[in-house]
C-alpha positions in Angstrom: -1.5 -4.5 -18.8 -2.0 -8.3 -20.0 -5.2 -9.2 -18.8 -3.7 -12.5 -17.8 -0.9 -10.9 -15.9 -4.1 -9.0 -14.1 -6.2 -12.3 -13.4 -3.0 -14.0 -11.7 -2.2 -10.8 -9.4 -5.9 -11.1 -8.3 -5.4 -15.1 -7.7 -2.0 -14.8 -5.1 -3.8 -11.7 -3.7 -6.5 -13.7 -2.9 -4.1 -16.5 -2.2 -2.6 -14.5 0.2 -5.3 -13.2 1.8 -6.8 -16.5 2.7 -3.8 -18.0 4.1 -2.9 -15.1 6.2 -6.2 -15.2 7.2 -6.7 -18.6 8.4 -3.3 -18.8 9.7 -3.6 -15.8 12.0 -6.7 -17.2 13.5 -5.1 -20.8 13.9 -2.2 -19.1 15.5 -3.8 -17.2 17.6 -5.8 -19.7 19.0 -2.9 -21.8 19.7 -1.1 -19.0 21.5 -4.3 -18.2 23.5 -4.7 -21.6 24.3 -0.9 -22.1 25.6 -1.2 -18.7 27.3 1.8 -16.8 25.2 0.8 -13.3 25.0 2.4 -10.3 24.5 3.5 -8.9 27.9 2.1 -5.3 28.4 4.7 -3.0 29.8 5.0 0.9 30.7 5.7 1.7 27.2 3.1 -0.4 25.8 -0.3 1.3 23.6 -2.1 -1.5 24.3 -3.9 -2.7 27.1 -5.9 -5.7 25.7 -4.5 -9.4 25.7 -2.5 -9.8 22.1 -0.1 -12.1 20.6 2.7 -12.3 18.3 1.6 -14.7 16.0 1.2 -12.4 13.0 4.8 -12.5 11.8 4.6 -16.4 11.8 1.4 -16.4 9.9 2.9 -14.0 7.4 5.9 -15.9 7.0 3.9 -19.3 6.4 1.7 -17.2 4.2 4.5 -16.4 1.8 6.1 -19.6 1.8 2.6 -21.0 0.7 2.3 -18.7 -2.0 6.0 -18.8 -3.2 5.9 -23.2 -3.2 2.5 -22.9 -5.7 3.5 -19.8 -7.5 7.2 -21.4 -8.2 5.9 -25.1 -8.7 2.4 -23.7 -11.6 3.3 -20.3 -12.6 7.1 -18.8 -13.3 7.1 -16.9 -9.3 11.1 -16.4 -8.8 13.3 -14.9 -6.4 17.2 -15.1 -6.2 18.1 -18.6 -3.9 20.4 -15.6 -1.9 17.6 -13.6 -1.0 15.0 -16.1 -0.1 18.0 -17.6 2.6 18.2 -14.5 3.8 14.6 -13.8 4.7 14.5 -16.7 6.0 17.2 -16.2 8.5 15.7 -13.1 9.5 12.3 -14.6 10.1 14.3 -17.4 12.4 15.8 -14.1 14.0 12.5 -12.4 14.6 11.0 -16.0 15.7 13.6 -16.2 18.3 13.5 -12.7 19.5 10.0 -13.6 20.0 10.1 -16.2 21.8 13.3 -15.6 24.1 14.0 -11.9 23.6 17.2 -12.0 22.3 19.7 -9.2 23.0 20.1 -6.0 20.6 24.0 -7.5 20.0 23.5 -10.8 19.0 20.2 -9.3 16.4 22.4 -7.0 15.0 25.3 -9.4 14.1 22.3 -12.0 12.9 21.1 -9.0 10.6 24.8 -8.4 9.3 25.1 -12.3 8.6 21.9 -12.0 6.7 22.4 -8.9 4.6 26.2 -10.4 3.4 23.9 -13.4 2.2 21.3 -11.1 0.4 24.1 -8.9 -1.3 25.3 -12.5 -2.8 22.8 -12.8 -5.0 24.4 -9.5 -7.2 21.3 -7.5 -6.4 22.9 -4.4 -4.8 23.4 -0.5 -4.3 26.5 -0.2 -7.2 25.6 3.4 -7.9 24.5 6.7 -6.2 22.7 7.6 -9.5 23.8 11.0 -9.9 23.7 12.5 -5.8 26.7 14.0 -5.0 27.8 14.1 -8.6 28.5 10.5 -7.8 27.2 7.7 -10.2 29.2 4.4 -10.2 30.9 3.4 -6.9 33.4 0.8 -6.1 32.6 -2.9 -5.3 33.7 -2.6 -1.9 31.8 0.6 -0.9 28.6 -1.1 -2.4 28.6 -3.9 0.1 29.3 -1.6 3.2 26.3 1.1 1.7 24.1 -1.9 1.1 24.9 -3.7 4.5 24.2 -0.8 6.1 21.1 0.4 4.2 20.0 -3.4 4.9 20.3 -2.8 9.0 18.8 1.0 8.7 15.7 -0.4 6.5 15.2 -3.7 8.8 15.8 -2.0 12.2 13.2 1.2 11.1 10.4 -1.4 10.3 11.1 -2.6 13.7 11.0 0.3 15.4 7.9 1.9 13.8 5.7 -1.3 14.7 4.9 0.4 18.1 1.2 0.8 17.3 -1.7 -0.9 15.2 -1.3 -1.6 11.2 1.0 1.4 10.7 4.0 -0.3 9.8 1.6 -2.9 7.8 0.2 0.1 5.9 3.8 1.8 5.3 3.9 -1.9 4.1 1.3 -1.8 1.9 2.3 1.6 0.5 5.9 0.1 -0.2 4.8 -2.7 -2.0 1.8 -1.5 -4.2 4.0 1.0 -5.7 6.9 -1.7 -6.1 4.6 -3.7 -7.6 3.6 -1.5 -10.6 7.3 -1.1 -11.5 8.1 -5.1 -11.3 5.1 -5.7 -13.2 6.7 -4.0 -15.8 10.1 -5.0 -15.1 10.2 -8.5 -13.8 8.3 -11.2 -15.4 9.9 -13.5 -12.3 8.7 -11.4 -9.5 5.8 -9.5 -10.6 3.3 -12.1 -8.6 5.7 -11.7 -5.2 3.9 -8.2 -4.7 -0.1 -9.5 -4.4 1.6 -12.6 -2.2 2.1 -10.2 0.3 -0.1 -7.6 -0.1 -2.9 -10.1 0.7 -0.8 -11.9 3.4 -0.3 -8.3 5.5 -4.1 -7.5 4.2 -5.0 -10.9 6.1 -3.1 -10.0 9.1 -4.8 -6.4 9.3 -8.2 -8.0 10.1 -6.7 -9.6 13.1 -4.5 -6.5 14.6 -7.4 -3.8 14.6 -9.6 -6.9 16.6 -10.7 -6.0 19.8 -11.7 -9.6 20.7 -8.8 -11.5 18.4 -5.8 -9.0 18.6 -2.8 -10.2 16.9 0.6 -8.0 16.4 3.5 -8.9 13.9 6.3 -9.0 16.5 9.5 -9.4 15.5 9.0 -11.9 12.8 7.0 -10.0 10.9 8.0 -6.6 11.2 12.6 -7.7 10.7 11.1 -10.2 7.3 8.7 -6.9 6.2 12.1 -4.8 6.6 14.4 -7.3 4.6 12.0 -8.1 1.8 11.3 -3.8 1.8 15.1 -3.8 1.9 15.9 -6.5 -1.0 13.5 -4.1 -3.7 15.5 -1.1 -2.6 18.5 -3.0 -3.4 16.9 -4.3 -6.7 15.6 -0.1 -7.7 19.1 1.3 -6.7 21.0 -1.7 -8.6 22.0 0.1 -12.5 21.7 -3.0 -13.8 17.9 -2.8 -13.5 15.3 -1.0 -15.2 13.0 1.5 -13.8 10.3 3.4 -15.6 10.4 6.1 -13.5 14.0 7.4 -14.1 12.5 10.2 -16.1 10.8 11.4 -13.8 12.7 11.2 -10.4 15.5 10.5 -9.5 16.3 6.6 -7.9 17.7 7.5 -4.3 14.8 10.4 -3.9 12.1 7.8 -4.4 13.4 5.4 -1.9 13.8 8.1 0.6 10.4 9.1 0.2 9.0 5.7 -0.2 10.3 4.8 3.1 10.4 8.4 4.7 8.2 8.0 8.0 10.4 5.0 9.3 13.6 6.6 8.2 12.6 10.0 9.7 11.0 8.6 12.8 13.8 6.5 13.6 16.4 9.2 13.2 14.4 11.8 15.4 14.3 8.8 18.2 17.9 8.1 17.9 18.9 11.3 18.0 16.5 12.0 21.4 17.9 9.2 23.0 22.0 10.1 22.1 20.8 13.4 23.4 19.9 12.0 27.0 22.8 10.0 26.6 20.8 6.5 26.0 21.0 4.2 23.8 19.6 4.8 20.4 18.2 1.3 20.9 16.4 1.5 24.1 12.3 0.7 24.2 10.3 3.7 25.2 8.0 6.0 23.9 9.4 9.1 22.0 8.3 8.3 18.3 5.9 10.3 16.5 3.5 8.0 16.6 2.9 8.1 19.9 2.8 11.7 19.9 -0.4 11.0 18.3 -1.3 8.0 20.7 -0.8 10.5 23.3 -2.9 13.3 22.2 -6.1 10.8 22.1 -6.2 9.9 18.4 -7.1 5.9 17.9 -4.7 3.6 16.8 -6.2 3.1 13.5 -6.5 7.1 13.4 -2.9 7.7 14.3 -2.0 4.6 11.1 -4.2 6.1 8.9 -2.7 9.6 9.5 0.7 8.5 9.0 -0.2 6.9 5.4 -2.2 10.1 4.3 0.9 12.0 5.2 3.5 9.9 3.7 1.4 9.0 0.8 1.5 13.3 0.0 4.8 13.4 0.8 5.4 10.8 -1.6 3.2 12.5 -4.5 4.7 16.0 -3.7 8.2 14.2 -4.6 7.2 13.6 -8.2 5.6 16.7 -8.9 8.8 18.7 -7.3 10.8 16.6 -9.5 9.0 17.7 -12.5 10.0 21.1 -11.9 12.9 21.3 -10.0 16.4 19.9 -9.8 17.5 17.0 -7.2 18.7 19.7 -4.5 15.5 22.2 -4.7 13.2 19.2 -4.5 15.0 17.8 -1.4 14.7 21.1 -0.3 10.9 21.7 -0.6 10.2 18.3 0.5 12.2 19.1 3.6 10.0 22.1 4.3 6.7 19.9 3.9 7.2 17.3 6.1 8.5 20.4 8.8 5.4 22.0 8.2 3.6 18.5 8.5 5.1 18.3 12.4 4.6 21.5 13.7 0.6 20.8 12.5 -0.1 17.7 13.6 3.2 16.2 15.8 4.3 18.8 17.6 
């Protein structure tokens, strides 16, 4: 790697850091001050005072790092994508701060994801599952619409207790990041920008005397940026350097598999009681954990191990296998992962 590429990775990573840093504490202080903190409730894992200020210092963060690293350096995204993060961020700000209902979110998260796909950055092929490659224009904006709302809304739901969706974050991105550093000379210094901005907001969650959680705004723009390199690895118009070795749609999966799999078991627990798959409460995984006395940053850290193996096992199934023993395998992993530590 070009040693200058290396130097300006560790400047926005720094970047990053240090604005997320100072503006979590600045935001904090302001909500402290003004009394706005985040109500605890039957379902909640916390007991201490917190606020939601981290998704607002996140967002701030990334808009600091995008205005310097477009305006010195050649730092681009697609006008389509940044409007739609924005417009989820202004969701997850409202939510926030007036609790918005489920309906109106989802409809705001449609809106968005039409805008994103806009840009031409979009899932146009199945790459091979199914026996299916290329599929038609209009099926790509439905699959990516709804990939968009699945992606966003599992973020969400997984930010129930401290930094794990910030490390599933993390995990995301520092993998992404290797692949657009090779790939994308525009977007290659996006990936430290928020590395460091989430890194910055960590200090604050896991404080006992300064708690701060993403709310909303944080964990809906995590989901959509998450959801816009998805979009950009499943597009066949770009280049991976992994396409030897796994297969496009398997990586994803298991790049985002605790969030996809945790949501799915809650929905499906919910439908089963005849809820909502929507409703607040406490049946995810990681509160299984919570539950069985494991700290918060215990429970995270767990959850990364596990998905991080997961992840590794992928590849290396994938070098020996086909697509459907892989899948296969993997499946009896991550079963063999809940009966020993979930269930």
């Amino acid at each position: 790697m070009n040693t200058e590429i290396v130097l300006l990775e560790i400047l926005f990573l720094t970047i990053g850091f240090s604005g997320s840093y100072y503006l979590n504490g600045y935001l904090y202080t302001t909500f402290k001050q003004n009394k706005m903190y985040d109500p605890i409730v039957s379902r909640s894992s916390h007991r201490e005072k917190a606020t939601r200020s981290g998704g607002m210092a996140l967002f701030f963060t990334f808009c600091i790092c995008y205005g310097l690293g477009k305006a010195v350096y050649s730092m681009s995204i697609d006008l389509y994508a940044l409007i739609a993060f924005i417009f989820i961020a202004l969701t997850g700000m409202a939510d926030d701060f007036f609790s918005i209902k489920y309906r109106e979110k989802f409809f705001l998260q449609v809106f968005a994801a039409i805008v994103l796909i806009q840009g031409g950055v979009y899932i146009d092929s199945f790459h091979g599952v199914f026996g299916v490659y290329d599929i038609p224009v209009w099926a790509s904006y439905l699959i990516s619409i709804f990939v968009f709302i699945v992606v966003v809304n599992a973020f969400n739901l997984i930010d129930g207790i401290d930094g794990l969706s910030a490390l599933l974050s993390i995990k995301f991105f520092v993998l992404i990041g290797a692949l657009i550093t090779i790939t994308s000379n525009e977007m290659y210094l996006v990936i430290p920008s928020i590395v460091g901005a989430i890194t910055g907001f960590l200090f604050f969650n896991f404080s006992a005397t300064k708690k701060v959680f993403l709310g909303d705004t944080g964990a809906l723009l995590l989901g959509s940026v998450i959801a816009f390199f998805i979009f950009y690895i499943l597009d066949s118009k770009s280049y991976i350097v992994t396409d030897d070795l796994i297969s496009r749609p398997l990586m994803v999966i298991l790049l985002i598999i605790y969030p996809l799999a945790d949501t799915l078991r809650a929905s499906l627990i919910r439908m089963y009681k005849g809820q909502s798959p929507f409703v607040a409460d406490r049946v995810h995984l990681h509160h299984r954990l919570i539950d069985k006395g494991m700290s918060h940053w215990g429970a995270s850290l767990s959850i990364l191990i596990m998905s991080i193996s997961i992840l590794i096992l992928g590849f290396v199934f994938s070098s020996f296998f086909s697509l459907s023993i892989s899948c296969l395998l993997i499946f009896f992993y991550m079963t063999a992962l809940y009966y020993l530590f979930f269930n």
